[in-house]
C-alpha positions, -999 to +999 in steps of 0.1 A: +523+569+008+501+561-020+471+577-004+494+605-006+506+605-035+471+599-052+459+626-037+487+643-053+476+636-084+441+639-081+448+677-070+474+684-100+443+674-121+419+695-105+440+724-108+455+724-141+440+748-165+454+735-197+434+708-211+444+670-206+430+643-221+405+625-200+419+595-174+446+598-151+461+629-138+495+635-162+523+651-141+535+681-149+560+682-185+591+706-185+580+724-220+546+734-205+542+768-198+528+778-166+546+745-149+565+769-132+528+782-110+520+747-095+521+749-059+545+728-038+532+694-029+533+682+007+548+639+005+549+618+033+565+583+029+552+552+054+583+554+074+575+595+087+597+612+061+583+643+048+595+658+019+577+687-007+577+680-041+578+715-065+576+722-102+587+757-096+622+754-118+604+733-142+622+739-179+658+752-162+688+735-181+709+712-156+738+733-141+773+726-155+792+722-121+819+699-122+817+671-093+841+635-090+832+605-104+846+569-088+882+577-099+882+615-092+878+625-127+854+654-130+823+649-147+789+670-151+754+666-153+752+670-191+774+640-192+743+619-184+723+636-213+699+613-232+681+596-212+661+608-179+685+618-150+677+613-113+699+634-092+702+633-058+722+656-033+731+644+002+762+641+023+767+614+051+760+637+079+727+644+067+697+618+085+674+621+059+699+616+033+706+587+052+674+573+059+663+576+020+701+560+005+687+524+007+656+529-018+676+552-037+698+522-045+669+499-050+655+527-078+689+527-092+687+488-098+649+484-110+657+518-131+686+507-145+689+511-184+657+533-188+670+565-162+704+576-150+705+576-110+732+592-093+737+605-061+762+632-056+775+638-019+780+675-008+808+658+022+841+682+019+859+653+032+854+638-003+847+600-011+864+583+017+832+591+041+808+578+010+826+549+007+824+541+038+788+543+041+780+526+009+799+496+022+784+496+059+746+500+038+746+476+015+743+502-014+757+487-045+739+500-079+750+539-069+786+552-081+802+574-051+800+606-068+813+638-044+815+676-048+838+678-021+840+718-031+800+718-033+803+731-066+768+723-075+750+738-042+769+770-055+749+769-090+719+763-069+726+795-056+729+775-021+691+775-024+686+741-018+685+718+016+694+680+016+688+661+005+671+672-025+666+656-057+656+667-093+639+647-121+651+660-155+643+650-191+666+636-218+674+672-227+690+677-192+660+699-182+645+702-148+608+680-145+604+687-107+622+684-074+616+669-039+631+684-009+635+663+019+635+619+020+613+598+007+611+560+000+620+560-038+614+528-040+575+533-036+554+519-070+539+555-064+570+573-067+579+551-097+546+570-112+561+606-109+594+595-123+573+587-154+572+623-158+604+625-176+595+595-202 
């Protein structure tokens, strides 16, 4: 993975046309224009996951879909507005979404303070099924948010696969995406989330 994701980098340096200052390879930033032309970026974690990391929506304002919080209340992305926001969206049926919950959790923990990270479950049988799995997992530092109605894979347009998760800034606008698991957990990873500082 960090072959990979080095490589990643090396190529986002060697292909950006704006000029950087000199040292390591600075990810994308939301406000740049031209973010949005950055070709999608193959990731493959140690386990086998693939995923493809894309700055295509780079700049888009959050979505203001409702989805439940612990208690059922409804709550929205801009509720987690001032400081960076990780969100991922999964369901319980999905493998990948399975396979990547643990080192989700972990990022949640070592993140925690410095970045919101939630994971929001598209499972229309609502939190019981979440719960459920948290419990049998281990996964403690992430709050069983659903969208039982997937509410927010409508404002994607139902564009979007799972699991997929978005980096956005303070400002509740989008950094970049990965489609597909990976091992958030990874100090390489931890680089890309940087993104949103």
């Amino acid at each position: 993975m960090r072959f990979v994701i080095a490589l990643i980098l090396l190529v986002l340096a060697g292909c950006d046309k704006e000029s950087q200052p000199k040292g390591q390879a600075q990810p994308a930033s939301t406000a740049k224009a031209g973010a949005s032309d950055k070709a999608d970026i193959t990731l493959e974690s140690a386990n086998g996951m693939r995923a493809t990391l894309s700055y295509q929506f780079a700049g888009q304002k959050a979505p203001s879909a409702p989805f439940a919080d612990a208690q059922g209340q409804d709550v929205s992305l801009a509720d987690f507005e001032g400081k960076p926001l990780l969100l991922n969206i999964w369901a319980t049926w999905c493998a990948p979404c399975k396979a990547e919950m643990p080192t989700l959790d972990a990022l949640a923990a070592s993140e925690k303070g410095r970045m919101h990270v939630i994971a929001v479950s598209q499972d229309l049988e609502g939190r019981a099924p979440v719960v459920a799995f948290f419990k049998e997992t281990g996964v403690n530092n992430l709050v069983p948010y659903t969208d039982a109605d997937n509410a927010l894979l409508t404002a994607f347009n139902n564009a979007i696969a799972l699991p997929t998760t978005i980096l956005y800034d303070s400002d509740g606008k989008e950094v970049w995406r990965v489609a597909g698991g990976v091992e958030w957990d990874d100090a390489e990873m931890a680089k890309l989330l940087r993104a949103a500082d």
